[in-house]
C-alpha positions as CSV (number, residue, x, y, z in Angstrom):
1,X,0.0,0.0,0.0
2,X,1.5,3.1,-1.2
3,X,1.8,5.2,1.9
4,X,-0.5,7.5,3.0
5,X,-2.8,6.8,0.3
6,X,-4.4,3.9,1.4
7,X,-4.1,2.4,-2.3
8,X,-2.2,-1.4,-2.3
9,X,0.3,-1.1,-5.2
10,X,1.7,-4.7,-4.8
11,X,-0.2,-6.2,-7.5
12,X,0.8,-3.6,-10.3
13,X,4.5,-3.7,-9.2
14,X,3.9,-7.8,-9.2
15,X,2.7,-7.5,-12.8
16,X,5.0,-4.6,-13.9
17,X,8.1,-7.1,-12.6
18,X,6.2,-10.5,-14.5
19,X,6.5,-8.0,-17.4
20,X,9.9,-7.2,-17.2
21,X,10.8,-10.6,-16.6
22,X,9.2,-11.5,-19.5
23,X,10.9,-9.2,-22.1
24,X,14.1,-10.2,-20.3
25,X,14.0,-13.6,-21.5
26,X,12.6,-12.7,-25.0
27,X,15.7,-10.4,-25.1
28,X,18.0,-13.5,-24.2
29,X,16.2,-15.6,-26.6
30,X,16.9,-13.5,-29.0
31,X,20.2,-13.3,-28.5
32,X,21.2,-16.8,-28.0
33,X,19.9,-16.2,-31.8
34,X,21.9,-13.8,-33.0
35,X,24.9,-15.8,-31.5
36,X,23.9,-18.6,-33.4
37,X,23.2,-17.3,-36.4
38,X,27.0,-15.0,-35.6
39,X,28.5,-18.4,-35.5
40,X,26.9,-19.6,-38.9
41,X,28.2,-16.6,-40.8
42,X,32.1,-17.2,-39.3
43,X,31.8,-20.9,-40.4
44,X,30.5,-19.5,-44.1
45,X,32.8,-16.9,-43.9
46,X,35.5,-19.5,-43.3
47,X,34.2,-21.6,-46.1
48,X,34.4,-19.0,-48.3
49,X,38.1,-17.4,-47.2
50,X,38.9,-21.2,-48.7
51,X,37.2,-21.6,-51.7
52,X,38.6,-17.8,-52.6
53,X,42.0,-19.0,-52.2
54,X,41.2,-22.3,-54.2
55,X,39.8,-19.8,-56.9
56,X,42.6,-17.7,-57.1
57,X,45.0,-20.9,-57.3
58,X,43.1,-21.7,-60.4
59,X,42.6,-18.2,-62.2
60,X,46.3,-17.8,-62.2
61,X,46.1,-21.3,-63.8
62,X,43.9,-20.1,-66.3
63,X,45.6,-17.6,-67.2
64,X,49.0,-19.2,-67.5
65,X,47.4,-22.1,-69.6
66,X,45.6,-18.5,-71.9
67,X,49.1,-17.2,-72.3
68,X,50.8,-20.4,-73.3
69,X,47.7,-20.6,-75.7
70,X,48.0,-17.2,-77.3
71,X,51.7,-17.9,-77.6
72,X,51.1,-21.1,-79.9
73,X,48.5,-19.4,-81.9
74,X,50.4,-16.4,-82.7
75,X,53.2,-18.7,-84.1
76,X,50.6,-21.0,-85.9
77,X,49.1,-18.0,-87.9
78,X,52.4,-16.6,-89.3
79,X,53.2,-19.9,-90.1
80,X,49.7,-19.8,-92.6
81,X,50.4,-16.5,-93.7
82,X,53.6,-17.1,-94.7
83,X,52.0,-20.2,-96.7
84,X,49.2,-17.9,-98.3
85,X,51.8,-15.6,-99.2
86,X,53.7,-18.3,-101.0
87,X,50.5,-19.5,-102.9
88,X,49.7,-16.1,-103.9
89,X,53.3,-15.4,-105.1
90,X,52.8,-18.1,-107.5
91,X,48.8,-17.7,-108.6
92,X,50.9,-13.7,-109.7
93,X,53.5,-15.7,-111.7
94,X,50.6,-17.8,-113.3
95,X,48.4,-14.8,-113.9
96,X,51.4,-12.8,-115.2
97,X,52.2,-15.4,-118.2
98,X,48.5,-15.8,-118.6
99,X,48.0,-12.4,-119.6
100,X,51.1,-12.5,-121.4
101,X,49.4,-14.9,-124.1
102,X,45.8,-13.0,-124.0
103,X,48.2,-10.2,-124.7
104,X,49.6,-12.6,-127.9
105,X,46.2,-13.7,-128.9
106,X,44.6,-10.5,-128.7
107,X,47.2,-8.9,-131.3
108,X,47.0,-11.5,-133.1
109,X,43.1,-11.6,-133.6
110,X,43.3,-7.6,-134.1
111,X,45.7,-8.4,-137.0
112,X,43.5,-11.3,-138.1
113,X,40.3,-9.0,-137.7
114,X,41.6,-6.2,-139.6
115,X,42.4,-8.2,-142.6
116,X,39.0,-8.9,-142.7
117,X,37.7,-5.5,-142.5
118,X,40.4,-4.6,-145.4
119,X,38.6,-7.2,-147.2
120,X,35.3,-6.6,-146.4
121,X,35.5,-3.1,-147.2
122,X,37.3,-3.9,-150.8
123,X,34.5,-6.4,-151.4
124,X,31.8,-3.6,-150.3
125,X,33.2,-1.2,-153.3
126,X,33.0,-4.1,-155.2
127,X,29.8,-4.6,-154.1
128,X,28.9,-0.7,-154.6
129,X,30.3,-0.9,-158.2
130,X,28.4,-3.7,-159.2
131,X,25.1,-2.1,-157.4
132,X,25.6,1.5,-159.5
133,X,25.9,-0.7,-162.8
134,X,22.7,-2.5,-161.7
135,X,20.9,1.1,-161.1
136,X,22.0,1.7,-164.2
137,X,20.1,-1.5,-166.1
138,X,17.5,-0.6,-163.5
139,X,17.3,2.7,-164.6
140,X,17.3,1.8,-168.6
141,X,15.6,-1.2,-167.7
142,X,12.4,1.4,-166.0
143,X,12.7,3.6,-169.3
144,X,12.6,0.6,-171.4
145,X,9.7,-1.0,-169.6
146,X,7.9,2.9,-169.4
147,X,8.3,3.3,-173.3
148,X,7.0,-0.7,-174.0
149,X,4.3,0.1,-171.4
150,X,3.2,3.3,-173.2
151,X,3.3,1.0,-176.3
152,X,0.7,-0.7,-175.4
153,X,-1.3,1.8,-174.1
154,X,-1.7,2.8,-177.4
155,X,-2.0,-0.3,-179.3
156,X,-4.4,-1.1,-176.4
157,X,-6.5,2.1,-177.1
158,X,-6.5,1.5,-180.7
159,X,-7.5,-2.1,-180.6
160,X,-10.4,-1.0,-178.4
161,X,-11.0,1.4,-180.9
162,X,-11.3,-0.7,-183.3
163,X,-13.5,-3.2,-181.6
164,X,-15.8,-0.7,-180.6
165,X,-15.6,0.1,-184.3
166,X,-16.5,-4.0,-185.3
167,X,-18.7,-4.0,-182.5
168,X,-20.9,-0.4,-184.5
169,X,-20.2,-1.9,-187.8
170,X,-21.7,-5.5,-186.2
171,X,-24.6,-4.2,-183.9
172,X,-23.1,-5.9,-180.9
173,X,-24.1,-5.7,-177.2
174,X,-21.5,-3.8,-174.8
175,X,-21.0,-5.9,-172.0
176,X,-19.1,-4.6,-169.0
177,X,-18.7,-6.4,-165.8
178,X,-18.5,-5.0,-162.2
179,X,-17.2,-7.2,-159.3
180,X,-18.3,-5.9,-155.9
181,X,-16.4,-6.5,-153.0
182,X,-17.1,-8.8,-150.3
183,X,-19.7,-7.1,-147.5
184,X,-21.1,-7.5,-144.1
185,X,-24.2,-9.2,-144.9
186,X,-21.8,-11.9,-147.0
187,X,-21.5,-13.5,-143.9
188,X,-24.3,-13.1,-142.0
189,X,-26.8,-14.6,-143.9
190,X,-30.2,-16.1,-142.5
191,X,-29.9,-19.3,-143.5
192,X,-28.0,-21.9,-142.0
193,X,-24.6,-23.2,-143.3
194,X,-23.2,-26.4,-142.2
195,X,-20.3,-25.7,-139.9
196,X,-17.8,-27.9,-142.1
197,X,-18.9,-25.6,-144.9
198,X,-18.5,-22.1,-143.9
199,X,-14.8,-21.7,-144.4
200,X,-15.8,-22.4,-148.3
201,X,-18.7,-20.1,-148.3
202,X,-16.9,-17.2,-146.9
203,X,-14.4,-17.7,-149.8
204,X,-13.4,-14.9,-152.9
205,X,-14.1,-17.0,-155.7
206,X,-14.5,-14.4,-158.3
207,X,-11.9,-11.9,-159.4
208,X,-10.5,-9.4,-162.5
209,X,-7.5,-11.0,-164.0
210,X,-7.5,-8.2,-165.9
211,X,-9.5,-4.6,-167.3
212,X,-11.3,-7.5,-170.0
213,X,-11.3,-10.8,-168.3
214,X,-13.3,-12.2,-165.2
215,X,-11.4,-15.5,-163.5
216,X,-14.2,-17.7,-161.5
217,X,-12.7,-20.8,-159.5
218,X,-15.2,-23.1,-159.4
219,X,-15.0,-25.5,-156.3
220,X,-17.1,-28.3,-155.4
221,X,-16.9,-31.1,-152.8
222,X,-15.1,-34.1,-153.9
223,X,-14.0,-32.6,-156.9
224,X,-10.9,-30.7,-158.4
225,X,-11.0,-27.0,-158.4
226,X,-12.1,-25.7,-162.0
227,X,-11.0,-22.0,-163.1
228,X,-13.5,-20.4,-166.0
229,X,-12.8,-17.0,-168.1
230,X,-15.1,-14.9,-169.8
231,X,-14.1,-11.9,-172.0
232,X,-15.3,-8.4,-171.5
233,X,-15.0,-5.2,-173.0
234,X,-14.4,-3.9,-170.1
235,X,-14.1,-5.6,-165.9
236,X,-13.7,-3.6,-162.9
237,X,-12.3,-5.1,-160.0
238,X,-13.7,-4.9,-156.4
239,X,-11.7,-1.3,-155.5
240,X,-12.4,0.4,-158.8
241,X,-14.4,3.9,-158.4
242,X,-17.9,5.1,-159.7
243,X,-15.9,7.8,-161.4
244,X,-14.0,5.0,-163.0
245,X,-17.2,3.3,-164.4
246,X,-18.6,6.0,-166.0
247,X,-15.7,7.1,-167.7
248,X,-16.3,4.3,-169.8
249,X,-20.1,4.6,-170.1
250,X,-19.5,8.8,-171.2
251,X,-18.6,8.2,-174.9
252,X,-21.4,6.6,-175.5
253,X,-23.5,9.9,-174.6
254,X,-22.0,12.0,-177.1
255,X,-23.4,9.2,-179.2
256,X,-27.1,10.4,-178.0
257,X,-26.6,13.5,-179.3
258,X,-24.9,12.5,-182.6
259,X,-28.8,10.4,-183.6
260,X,-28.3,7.8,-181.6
261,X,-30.5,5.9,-179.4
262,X,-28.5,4.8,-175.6
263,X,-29.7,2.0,-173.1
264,X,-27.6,1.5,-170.5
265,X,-29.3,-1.7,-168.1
266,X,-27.7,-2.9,-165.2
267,X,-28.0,-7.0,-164.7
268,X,-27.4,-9.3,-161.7
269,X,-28.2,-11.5,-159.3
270,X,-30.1,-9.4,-156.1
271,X,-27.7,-7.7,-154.0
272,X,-25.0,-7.7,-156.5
273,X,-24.7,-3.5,-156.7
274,X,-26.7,-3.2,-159.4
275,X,-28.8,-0.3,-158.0
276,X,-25.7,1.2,-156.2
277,X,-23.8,1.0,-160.0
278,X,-26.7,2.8,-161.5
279,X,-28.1,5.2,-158.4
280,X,-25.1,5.1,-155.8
281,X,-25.6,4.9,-152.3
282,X,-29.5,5.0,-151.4
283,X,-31.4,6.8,-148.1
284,X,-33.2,4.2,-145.8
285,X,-35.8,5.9,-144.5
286,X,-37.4,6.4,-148.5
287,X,-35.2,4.9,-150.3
288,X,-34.2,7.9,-152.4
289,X,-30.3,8.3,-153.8
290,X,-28.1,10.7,-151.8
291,X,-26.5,13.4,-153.3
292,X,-24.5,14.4,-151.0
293,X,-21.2,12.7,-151.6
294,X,-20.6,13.2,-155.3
295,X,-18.2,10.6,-155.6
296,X,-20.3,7.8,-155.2
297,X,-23.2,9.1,-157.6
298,X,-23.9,6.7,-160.2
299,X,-24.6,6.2,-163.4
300,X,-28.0,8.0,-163.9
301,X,-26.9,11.2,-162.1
302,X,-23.9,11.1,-163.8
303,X,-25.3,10.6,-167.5
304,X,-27.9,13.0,-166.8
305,X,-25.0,15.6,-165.7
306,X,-23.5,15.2,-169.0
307,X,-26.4,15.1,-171.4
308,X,-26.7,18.5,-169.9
309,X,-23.1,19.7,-170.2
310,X,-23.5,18.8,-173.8
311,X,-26.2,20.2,-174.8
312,X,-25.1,23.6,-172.8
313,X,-22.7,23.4,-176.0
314,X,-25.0,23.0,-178.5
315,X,-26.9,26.6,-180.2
316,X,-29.3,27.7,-177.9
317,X,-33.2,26.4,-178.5
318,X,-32.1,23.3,-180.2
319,X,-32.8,20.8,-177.5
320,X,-35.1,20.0,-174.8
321,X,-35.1,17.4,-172.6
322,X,-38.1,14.7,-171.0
323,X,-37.9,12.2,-168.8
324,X,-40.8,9.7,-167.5
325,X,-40.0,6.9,-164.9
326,X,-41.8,3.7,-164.9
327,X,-41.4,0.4,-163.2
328,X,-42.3,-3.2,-164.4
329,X,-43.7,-4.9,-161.1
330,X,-45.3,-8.4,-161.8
331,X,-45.4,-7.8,-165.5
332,X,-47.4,-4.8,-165.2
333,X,-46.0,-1.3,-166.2
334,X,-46.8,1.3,-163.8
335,X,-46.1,5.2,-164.5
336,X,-43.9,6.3,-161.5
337,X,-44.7,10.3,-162.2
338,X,-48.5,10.2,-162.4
339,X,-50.2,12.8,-160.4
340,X,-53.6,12.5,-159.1
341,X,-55.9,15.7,-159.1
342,X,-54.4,17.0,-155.8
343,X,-51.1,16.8,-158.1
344,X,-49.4,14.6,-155.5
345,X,-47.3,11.5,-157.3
346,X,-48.8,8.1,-157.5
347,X,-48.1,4.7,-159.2
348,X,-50.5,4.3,-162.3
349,X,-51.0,1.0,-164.4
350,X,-50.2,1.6,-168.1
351,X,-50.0,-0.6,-171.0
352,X,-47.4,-1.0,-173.5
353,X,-48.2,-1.6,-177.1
354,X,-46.6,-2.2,-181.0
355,X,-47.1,0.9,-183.2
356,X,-47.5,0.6,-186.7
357,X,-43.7,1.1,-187.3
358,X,-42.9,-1.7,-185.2
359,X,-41.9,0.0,-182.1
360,X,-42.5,0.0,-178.7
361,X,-44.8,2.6,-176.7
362,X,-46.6,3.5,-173.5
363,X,-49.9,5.7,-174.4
364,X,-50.5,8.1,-171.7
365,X,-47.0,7.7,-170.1
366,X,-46.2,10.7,-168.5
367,X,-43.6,13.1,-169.9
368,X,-41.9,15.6,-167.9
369,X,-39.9,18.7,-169.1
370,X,-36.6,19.3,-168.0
371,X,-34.2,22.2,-168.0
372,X,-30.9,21.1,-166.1
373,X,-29.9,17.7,-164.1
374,X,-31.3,19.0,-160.3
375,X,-35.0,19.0,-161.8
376,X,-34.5,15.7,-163.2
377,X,-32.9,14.2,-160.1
378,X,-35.9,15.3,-158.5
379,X,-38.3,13.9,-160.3
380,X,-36.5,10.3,-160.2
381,X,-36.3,10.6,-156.3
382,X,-40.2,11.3,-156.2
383,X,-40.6,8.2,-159.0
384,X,-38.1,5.6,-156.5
385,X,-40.0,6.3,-153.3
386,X,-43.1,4.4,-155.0
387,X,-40.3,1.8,-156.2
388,X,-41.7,-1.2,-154.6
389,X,-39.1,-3.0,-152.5
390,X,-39.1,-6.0,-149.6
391,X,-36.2,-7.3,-147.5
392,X,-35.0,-11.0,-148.2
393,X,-32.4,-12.7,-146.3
394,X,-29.8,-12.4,-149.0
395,X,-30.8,-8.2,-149.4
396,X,-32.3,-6.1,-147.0
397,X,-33.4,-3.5,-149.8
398,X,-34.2,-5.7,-152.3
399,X,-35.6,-4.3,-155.2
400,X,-38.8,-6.6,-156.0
401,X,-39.3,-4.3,-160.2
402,X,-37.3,-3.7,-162.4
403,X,-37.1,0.4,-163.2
404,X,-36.5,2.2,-166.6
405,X,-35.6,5.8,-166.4
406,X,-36.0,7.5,-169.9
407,X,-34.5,10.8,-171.6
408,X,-36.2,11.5,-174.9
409,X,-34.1,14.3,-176.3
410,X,-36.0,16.6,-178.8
411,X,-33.6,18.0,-181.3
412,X,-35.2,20.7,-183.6
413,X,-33.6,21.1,-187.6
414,X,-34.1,23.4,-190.0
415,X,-35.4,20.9,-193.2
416,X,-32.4,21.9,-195.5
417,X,-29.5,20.8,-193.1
418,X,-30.5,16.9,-192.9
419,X,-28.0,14.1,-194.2
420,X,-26.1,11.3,-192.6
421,X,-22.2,10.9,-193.0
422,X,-20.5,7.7,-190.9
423,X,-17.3,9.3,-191.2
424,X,-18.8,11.3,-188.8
425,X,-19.9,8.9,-186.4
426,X,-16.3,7.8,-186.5
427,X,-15.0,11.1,-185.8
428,X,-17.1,10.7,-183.2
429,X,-16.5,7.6,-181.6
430,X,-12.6,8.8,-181.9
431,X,-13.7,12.2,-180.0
432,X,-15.0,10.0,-177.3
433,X,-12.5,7.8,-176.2
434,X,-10.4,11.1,-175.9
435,X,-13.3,12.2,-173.3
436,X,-11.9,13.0,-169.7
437,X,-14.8,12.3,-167.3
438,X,-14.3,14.8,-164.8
439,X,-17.3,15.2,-162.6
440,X,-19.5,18.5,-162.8
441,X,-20.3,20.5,-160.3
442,X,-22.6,20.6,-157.6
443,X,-26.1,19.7,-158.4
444,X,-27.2,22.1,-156.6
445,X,-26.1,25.1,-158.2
446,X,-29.2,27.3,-160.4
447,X,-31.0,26.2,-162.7
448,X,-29.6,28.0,-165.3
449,X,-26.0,25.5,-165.3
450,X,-26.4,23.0,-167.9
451,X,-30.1,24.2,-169.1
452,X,-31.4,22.8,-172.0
453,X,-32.2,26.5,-173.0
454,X,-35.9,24.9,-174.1
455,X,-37.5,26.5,-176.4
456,X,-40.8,26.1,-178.6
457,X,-40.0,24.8,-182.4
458,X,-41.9,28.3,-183.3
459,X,-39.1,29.9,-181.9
460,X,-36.7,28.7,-183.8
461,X,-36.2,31.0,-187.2
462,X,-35.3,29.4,-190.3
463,X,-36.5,29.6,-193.7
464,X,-38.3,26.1,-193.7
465,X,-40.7,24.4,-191.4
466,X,-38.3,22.8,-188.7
467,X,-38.4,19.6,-187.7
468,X,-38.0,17.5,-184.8
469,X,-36.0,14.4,-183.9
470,X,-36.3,12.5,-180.8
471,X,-33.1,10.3,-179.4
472,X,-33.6,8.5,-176.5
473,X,-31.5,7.4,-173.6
474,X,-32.8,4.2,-171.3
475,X,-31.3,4.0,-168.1
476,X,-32.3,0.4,-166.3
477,X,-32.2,-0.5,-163.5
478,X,-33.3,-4.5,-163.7
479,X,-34.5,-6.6,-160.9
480,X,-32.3,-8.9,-159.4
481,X,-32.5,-12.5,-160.1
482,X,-32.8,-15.0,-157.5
483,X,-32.6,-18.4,-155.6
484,X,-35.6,-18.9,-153.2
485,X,-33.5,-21.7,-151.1
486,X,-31.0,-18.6,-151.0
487,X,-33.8,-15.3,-150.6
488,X,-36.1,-17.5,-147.8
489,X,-39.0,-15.4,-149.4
490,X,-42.7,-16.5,-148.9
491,X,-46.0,-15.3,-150.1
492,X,-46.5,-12.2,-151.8
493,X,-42.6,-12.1,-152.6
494,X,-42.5,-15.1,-153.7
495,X,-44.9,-14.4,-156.1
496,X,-42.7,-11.5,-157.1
497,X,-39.6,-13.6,-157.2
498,X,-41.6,-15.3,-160.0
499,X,-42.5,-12.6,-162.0
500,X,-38.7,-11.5,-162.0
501,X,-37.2,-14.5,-162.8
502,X,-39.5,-15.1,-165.4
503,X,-38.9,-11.7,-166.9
504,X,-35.2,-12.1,-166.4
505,X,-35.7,-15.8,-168.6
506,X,-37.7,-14.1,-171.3
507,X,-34.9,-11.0,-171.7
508,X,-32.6,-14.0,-172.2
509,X,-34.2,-16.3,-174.6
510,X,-35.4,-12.9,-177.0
511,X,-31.3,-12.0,-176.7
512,X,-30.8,-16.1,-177.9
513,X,-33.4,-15.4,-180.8
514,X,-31.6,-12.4,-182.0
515,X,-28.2,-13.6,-181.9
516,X,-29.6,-17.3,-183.8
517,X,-31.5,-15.1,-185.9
518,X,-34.5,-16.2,-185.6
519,X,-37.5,-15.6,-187.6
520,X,-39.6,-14.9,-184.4
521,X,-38.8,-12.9,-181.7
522,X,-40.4,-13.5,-178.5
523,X,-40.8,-9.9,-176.9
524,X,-44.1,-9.9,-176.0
525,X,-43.7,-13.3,-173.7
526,X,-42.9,-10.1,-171.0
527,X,-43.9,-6.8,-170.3
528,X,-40.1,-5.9,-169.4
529,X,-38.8,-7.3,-172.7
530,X,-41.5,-5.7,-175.0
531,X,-41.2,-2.3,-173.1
532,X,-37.4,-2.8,-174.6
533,X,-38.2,-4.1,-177.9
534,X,-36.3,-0.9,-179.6
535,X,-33.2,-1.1,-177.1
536,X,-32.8,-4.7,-177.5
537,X,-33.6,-5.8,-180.9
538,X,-33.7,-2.2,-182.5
539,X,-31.3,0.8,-183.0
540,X,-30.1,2.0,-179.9
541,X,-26.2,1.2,-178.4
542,X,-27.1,-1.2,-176.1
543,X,-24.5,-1.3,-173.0
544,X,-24.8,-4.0,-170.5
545,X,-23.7,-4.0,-167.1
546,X,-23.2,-7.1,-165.4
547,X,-23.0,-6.9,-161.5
548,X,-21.7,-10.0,-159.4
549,X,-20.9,-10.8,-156.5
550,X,-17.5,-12.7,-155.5
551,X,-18.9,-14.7,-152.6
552,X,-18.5,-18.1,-153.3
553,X,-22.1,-18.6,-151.9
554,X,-23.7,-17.0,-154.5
555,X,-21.5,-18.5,-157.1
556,X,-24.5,-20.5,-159.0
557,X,-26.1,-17.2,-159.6
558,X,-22.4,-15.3,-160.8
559,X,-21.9,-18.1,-163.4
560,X,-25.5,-17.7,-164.9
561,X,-25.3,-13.3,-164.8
562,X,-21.7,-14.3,-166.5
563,X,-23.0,-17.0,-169.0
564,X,-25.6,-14.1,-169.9
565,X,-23.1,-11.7,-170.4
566,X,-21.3,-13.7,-172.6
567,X,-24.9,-14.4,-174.5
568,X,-25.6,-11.2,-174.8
569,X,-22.1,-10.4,-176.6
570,X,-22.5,-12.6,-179.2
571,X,-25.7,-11.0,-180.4
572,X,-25.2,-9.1,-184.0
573,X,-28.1,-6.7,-184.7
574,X,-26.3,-5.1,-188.0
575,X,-24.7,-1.7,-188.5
576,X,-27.0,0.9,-186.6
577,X,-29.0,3.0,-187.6
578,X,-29.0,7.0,-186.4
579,X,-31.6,9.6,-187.0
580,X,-31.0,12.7,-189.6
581,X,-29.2,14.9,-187.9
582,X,-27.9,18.6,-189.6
583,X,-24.4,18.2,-190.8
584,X,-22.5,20.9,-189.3
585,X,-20.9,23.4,-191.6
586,X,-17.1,24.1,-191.8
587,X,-18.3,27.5,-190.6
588,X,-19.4,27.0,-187.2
């Protein structure tokens, strides 16, 4: 009990002392640990001290054994350098006489090589020598062959001179032939082709060997391959021009104007280029000709163009010009320039009859009056938009009549300038082929260029009654002839197809009674060959012009427009016949 205070303290001091006994012994505990764990360390500490020395016993072994090693290496590698050294003393030696002989054999190959360049270039102005003595021959050789070719230009121009001459002093048929070239619709025809046979049908079969002859190869499975000629007076290969053409059918105009009736027909199989030979290059939507691109005008422009340039060179008032347009559609004439009351154009049916001279005529044809080439083209564009036509497989257009486009050219004479001379008509005929053919201008210029400067015959002064003379020009513009396996027609153009082949049949068998001279000629058997009567079997210069097609497809109907061809040139009418014109005085 603390004193004074009547507390008793003995139990705190009691636990304060258990307390401090306590941490006492945790304190010795703990250092009996530390002792322990004091003594551990010395012993590794020891252990360690050892295995140091141990270590250090053995790096100075290392390294003695490093230096010993370094010391037998350093003397190994000199020893192997002073080897490589050796080796590449002698690879120096060897490379040192190596180049010594490249250095031989490269003079001597220079030496070698520049002997052959000496000789090379001697032999080259050898060469040169003999190459300006060959220009030389060339060049004589080029005049030689220019002066034979020239030659025969002439002797060329003066044999076809002189058979144009037989052929007036004979009556013969002109027969020209046009080849067409190959076209898009060759090959894309409806019907169907066998496939081991299309290679064939997509062959050229037909070509021009030359300006007179026509070459046809003539193949057919399982036997040999056949090549047939036929003479011309004149072929025109695939490239020729429409210029070209007509160049040869121009001479024959000036005969119009000397008294002489003119047919020009074109003939062929459908969708040979008849139409485009005769008209040029046609509008779709009515099936008019364009005349937009002179250069591919054809035939009836073009003669129409130069009827008119030469009459602008005749006196004025002594010509005017008609034309009518008619086509033959199943043997039955219709007049293409008949106008209703309203005046508007219309196909009308005529009839064609024998007058008591023996020719042919169409009462109530319609005539129209002319003054210069645009009023006539106008009037045949009006007349071909009534043209009847029907696609086929072989010809989209086909023309399903056959249409004749006439000129009658009035000439008006005084009654004491008549006579007839043939050494005029020779003159003539010599004037033509001396013709150039260039194109006139545009068609569209006034009506006053190339006018017929018409006048009535009371205008025309002269001491006697004047008198007229009529020539006419027939340009033709046949239907094409055709294979129904080939055309896939049906119905009404079939029936066509039968009409035109029959006409076609009957134009051929009146040219086989002419030419065999027969007592009887059969033109009334068709409308289209009795329409012709005069331009077939009368006096006009008759020209034909084949059209064909190369295709070997359509080779069946080539060979029969050729074999007609060749009919046709074999028929003799007799010297012709022109109507009295005025023999012109020195004077004028």
């Amino acid at each position: 009990m603390w004193p004074g205070s009547g507390l008793d303290l003995g139990p705190v001091w009691s636990l304060r002392a258990r307390q401090l006994e306590q941490r006492l012994r945790t304190k010795e505990e703990r250092i009996v640990v530390l002792e322990t764990e004091n003594a551990l360390l010395h012993l590794k500490l020891a252990e360690y001290q050892g295995f140091a020395g141990r270590s250090t016993d053995e790096v100075l072994q290392l390294y003695s054994a490093h230096r010993q090693q370094q010391t037998l290496q350093s003397s190994s590698l000199v020893t192997q350098l002073h080897r490589a050294i050796q080796r590449l003393k002698q690879d120096l030696k060897s490379l040192h006489s190596f180049a010594l002989e490249l250095s031989k054999d490269f003079q001597h190959q220079c030496k070698t090589y520049l002997y052959q360049v000496l000789t090379a270039v001697q032999r080259i102005q050898l060469q040169n020598e003999a190459m300006q003595m060959f220009q030389i021959k060339a060049f004589d050789l080029e005049q030689s062959l220019q002066e034979v070719t020239e030659r025969y230009e002439k002797e060329k121009h003066k044999r076809r001179a002189l058979h144009n001459s037989l052929v007036e002093l004979r009556g013969n048929i002109r027969v020209h032939c046009r080849i067409r070239p190959l076209l898009a619709f060759d090959t894309a025809a409806g019907h169907t082709i066998p496939q081991d046979r299309q290679r064939n049908f997509s062959e050229k079969v037909a070509y021009a060997a030359d300006d007179e002859t026509v070459l046809v190869k003539c193949n057919r499975p399982g036997h040999a391959s056949i090549n047939k000629t036929f003479q011309f007076e004149r072929v025109y290969n695939a490239s020729e021009s429409q210029d070209t053409v007509f160049a040869d059918v121009a001479p024959l105009l000036t005969s119009l104007l000397d008294g002489y009736n003119v047919c020009i027909m074109a003939y062929g199989q459908t969708g040979s280029g008849k139409t485009y030979t005769m008209l040029g290059p046609q509008l779709e939507e009515n099936f008019a000709f364009s005349i937009e691109d002179e250069s591919e005008l054809g035939i009836i422009p073009r003669a129409t163009q130069e009827v008119f340039r030469l009459i602008s060179e005749k006196p004025p008032g002594s010509y005017w010009v008609e034309v009518s347009v008619v086509e033959v559609y199943n043997n039955e004439i219709f007049d293409l320039l008949a106008k209703d009351s309203c005046g508007r154009v219309f196909g009308v049916k005529r009839d064609v009859v024998t007058t008591r001279e023996g020719k042919s005529d169409v009462p109530l044809l319609t005539y129209e009056t002319v003054e210069n080439a645009s009023e006539f083209l106008h009037l045949v564009n009006k007349g071909l938009q009534l043209r009847v036509r029907h696609p086929t497989l072989v010809h989209a257009h086909s023309s399903r009549s056959h249409l004749v486009v006439t000129l009658t050219i009035t000439t008006i004479v005084s009654g004491d300038n008549f006579g007839i001379s043939w050494e005029d008509e020779l003159t003539s005929q010599k004037r033509n082929k001396e013709v150039s053919c260039t194109f006139p201008q545009k068609m569209r210029e006034n009506k006053s260029t190339f006018s017929s400067r018409a006048s009535s015959p009371a205008q025309f002064e002269t001491t006697e009654k004047p008198k007229q003379i009529k020539t006419r020009l027939q340009l033709v513009d046949l239907a094409g002839s055709e294979c129904v396996g080939m055309s896939g027609v049906t119905g009404a153009a079939l029936r066509e197809t039968s009409f035109i082949n029959r006409s076609l049949s009957a134009l051929a068998d009146v040219l086989g009674a002419i030419a065999e001279q027969r007592s009887h000629v059969p033109y009334r058997n068709s409308k289209l060959t009795h329409l012709l009567q005069d331009a077939v079997g009368g006096d006009a210069k008759l020209l034909v012009m084949l059209c064909i097609s190369p295709d070997q497809k359509y080779l069946a109907e080539s060979m029969q427009s050729l074999g007609f061809g060749t009919r046709a040139r074999q028929v003799q009418r007799g010297q012709l016949k022109k109507k009295n014109l005025p023999v012109p005085s020195k004077a004028k």
